[in-house]
N, C-alpha and C positions, 0 to 999 in steps of 0.2 A: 550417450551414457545409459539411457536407460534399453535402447536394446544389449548392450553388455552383461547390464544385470539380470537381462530376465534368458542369457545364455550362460548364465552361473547354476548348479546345480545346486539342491537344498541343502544336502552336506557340506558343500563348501561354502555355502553361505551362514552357515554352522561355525566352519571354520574360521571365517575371516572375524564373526562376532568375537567371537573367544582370543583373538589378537594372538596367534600363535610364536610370535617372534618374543613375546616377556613371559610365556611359560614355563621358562628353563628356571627361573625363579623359584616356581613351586616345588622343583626340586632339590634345590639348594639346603635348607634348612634340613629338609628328611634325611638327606644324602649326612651332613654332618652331626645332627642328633642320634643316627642311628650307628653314626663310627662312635660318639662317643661311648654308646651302649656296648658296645663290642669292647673297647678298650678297656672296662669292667665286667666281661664278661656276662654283660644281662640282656644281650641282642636277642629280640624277637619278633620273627619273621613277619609274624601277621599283625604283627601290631605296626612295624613299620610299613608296610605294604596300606594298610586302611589310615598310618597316619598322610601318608606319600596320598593319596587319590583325594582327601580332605583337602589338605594342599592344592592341589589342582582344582578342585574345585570352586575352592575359598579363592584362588587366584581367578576364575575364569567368572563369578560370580558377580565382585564388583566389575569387572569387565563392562558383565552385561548390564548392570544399573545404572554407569558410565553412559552405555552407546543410546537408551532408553530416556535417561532423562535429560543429558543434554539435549536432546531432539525435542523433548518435549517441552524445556524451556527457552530452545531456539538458539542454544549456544554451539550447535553442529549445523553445519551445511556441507554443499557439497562443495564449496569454497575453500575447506579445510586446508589445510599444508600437510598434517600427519596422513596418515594411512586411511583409506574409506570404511566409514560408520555404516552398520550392517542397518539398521533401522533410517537413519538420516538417506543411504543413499537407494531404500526399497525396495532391497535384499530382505529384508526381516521385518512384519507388521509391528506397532505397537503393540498389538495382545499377543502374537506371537512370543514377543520377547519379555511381556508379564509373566509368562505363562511360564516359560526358559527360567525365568531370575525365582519362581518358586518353587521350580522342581530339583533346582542347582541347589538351595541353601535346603530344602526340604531331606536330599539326599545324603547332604554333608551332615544336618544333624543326627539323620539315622544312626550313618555308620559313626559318628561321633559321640553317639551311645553307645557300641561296641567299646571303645576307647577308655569310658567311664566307666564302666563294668570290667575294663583289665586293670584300673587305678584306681582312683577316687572322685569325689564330686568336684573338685576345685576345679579339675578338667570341663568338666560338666559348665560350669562360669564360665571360664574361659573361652568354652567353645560356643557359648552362646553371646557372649559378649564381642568374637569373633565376627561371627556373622551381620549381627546387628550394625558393626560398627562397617562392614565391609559394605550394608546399605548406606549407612550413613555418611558413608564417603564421598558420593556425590548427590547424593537424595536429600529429600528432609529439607525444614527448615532452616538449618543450621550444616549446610556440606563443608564436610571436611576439608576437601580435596581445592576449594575455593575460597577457606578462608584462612589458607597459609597455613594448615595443620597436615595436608598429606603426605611428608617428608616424615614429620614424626609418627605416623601412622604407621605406612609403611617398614619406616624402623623397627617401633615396635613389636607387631602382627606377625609379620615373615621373618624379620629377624631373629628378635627375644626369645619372643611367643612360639613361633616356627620351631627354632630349634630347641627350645630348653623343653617345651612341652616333648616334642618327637622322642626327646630321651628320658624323658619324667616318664610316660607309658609305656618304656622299658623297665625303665630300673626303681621306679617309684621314689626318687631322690635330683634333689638341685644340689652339685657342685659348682667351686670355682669356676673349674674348668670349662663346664657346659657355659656358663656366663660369658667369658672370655671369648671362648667360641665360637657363640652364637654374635658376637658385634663388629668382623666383617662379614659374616652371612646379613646382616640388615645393613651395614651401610653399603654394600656392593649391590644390593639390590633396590636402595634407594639412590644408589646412582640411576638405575633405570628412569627411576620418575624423574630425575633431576634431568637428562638429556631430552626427555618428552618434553619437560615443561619450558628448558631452554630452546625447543624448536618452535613450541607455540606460544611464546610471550607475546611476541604482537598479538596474534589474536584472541589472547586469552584477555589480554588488558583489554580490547575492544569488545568483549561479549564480559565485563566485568566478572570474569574468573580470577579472583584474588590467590594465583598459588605463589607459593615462597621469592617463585625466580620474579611475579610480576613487583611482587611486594619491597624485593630488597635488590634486584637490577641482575643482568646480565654478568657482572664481569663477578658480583657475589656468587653467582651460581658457579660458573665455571672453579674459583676458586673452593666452592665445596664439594665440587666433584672430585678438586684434585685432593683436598683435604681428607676427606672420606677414604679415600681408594690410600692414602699414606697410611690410616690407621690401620685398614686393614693387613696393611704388611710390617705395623707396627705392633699389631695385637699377636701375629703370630711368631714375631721374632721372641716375643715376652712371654709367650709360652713356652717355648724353647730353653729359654735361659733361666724360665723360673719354677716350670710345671712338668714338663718333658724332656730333659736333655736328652734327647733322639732325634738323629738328622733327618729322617724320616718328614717330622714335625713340620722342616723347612723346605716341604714340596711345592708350597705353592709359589715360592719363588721364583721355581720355574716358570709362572706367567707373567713375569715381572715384563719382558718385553713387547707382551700386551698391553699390558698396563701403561707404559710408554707411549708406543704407537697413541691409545684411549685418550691420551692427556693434551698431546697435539693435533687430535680430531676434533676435540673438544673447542679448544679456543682458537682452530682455525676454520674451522666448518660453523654452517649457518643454514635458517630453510630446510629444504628438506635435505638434501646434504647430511643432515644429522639422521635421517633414519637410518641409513647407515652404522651410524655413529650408536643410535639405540639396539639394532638386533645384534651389533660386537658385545656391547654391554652387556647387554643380555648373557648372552654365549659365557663372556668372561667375568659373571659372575656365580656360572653354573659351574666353567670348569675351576675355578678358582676353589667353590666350596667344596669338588670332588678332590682337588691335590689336599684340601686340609683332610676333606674326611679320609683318605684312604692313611694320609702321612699318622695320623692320630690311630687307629684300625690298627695299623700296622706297629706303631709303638708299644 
C-alpha cells in the first residue's frame, strides 16, 4: 500500500482529497438557480459563474475537514470500506491539508464578496454561516455529520441555500418557485450522504459516528432514499400543474428510469457494492437538476 501511494502524483492526490465522484453536486443547485434567473429574465453570467466555483469549493471544503479530522480523531483507517482518505492513507500530511482546508474557505470567502457587492449583506451571513457550518460538520465539538444532523445540513446548504441564493445574486428576489425548486436539488443530493452513510453504518457505529442511518437502522435509510427521490419527482410534477404549465417543466422525468434502476441498488446492494451505488447518485442528481434547470430556462 504504501509503495502505491508514494507512485501517486501530487495532483492526484489533490484529486482523491477533494472525493471527485460527489462533486457533481456542487453543480446542481447553480445549474437550477441560474435557470430560474433566466426564466425572469435576470441571468447573469458572472455572478453565476463565481456562484458555481463557491459551490465547488464549499463542496470540496468540508471534504477536506472530513478526511483531516477523522484521521485525527482515529475514526479513519485504512481498514475503511468507502474510498481511500487522502491524509489516513499518506497521500496528504496533516498540515498539508490544514493548510488546503484554509486556503479553500479563505478563497470562497473572497470571491463571496464579489457576490455581496452584486446583492446585499444577508448573502454576506449566509455565506459566512456557510462556511463555518461546512467546518462544523465534522470538526468542533459538537460534529454535525455525527450527531445525526448531516442529512439536514446537507439539505439545507446545497439545497435551499445552493439554489435560492444562486438566484437571489441574480435577480435580488425569493419566489415560490425558486423554493419549490430548490427541494429536489437538496433532497437529491442528500441521497448522496444517505448512500455514503448506508455503506459505512458498521463502521461508523463502531468508531461512534452517530449519523442518521446509525441512529434510526438500515432499512429507515433505504426507505428515505426512496422517499426523497419520490418528492423530488413530486415537486416537479407540482410545478407543472401549479406554476408552469409547460411540458418542458416535466424533463426531468426523463431520468425517471434511473431513478428505478437507484431504488433496487439501493436495497439490494451492500459494502462497498454501494460505491457504486454512490457515484450513480451522484451523476443522477447532477443530471436530474440539469433536465429541471434547462425544462424551467426554457419555459
Amino acid at each position: 500500500m504504501i509503495s502505491e501511494i508514494k507512485n501517486v502524483g501530487k495532483i492526484q492526490r489533490w484529486i482523491v482529497a477533494s472525493r471527485p465522484k460527489t462533486l457533481p453536486a456542487a453543480f446542481a443547485p447553480v445549474f437550477v438557480g441560474s435557470a430560474l434567473a433566466i426564466n425572469i429574465n435576470s441571468f447573469k453570467l458572472l455572478n453565476a459563474f463565481v456562484a458555481l466555483t463557491c459551490s465547488i469549493l464549499i463542496q470540496i471544503g468540508p471534504n477536506f475537514v472530513n478526511d483531516l479530522f477523522d484521521f485525527l480523531s482515529g475514526k479513519d483507517s485504512l481498514k475503511r470500506v468507502g474510498p481511500t482518505r487522502a491524509v489516513a492513507s499518506g497521500m496528504v500530511s496533516p498540515i498539508e491539508m490544514k493548510y488546503a482546508i484554509l486556503i479553500t474557505f479563505g478563497i470562497t470567502f473572497l470571491l463571496g464578496l464579489f457576490l455581496v457587492y452584486e446583492s446585499d449583506y444577508w448573502i454576506l451571513m449566509i455565506g459566512v454561516l456557510s462556511i463555518l457550518s461546512g467546518i462544523a460538520y465534522t470538526a468542533g465539538p459538537f460534529p454535525l455529520a455525527y450527531n445525526a444532523l448531516g442529512d439536514i445540513f446537507v439539505f439545507i446548504f446545497f439545497g435551499l441555500v445552493g439554489t435560492i441564493g444562486t438566484f437571489y445574486v441574480q435577480s435580488i428576489e425569493i419566489t415560490q418557485l425558486s423554493v419549490l425548486a430548490s427541494i429536489p436539488v437538496g433532497a437529491l443530493i442528500t441521497n448522496i450522504l444517505i448512500v455514503n452513510n448506508l455503506r459505512d453504518i458498521d463502521e461508523d457505529k463502531a468508531n461512534r459516528k452517530i449519523t442518521l442511518a446509525v441512529l434510526l437502522g438500515k432499512s429507515f435509510t433505504k426507505f428515505q432514499y426512496l422517499f426523497q427521490l419520490g418528492v423530488s419527482y413530486a415537486v416537479v410534477i407540482y410545478i407543472y400543474f401549479n406554476l408552469i404549465n409547460h411540458l418542458f417543466v416535466l424533463l426531468p422525468l426523463v431520468s425517471l428510469p434511473i431513478g428505478v434502476a437507484l431504488i433496487k441498488m439501493i436495497f439490494a446492494y451492500k459494502g462497498t457494492a454501494l460505491n457504486k451505488t454512490l457515484a450513480i447518485t451522484a451523476m443522477f442528481s447532477a443530471l436530474f437538476s440539469l433536465l429541471l434547470a434547462v425544462g424551467i430556462a426554457l419555459s
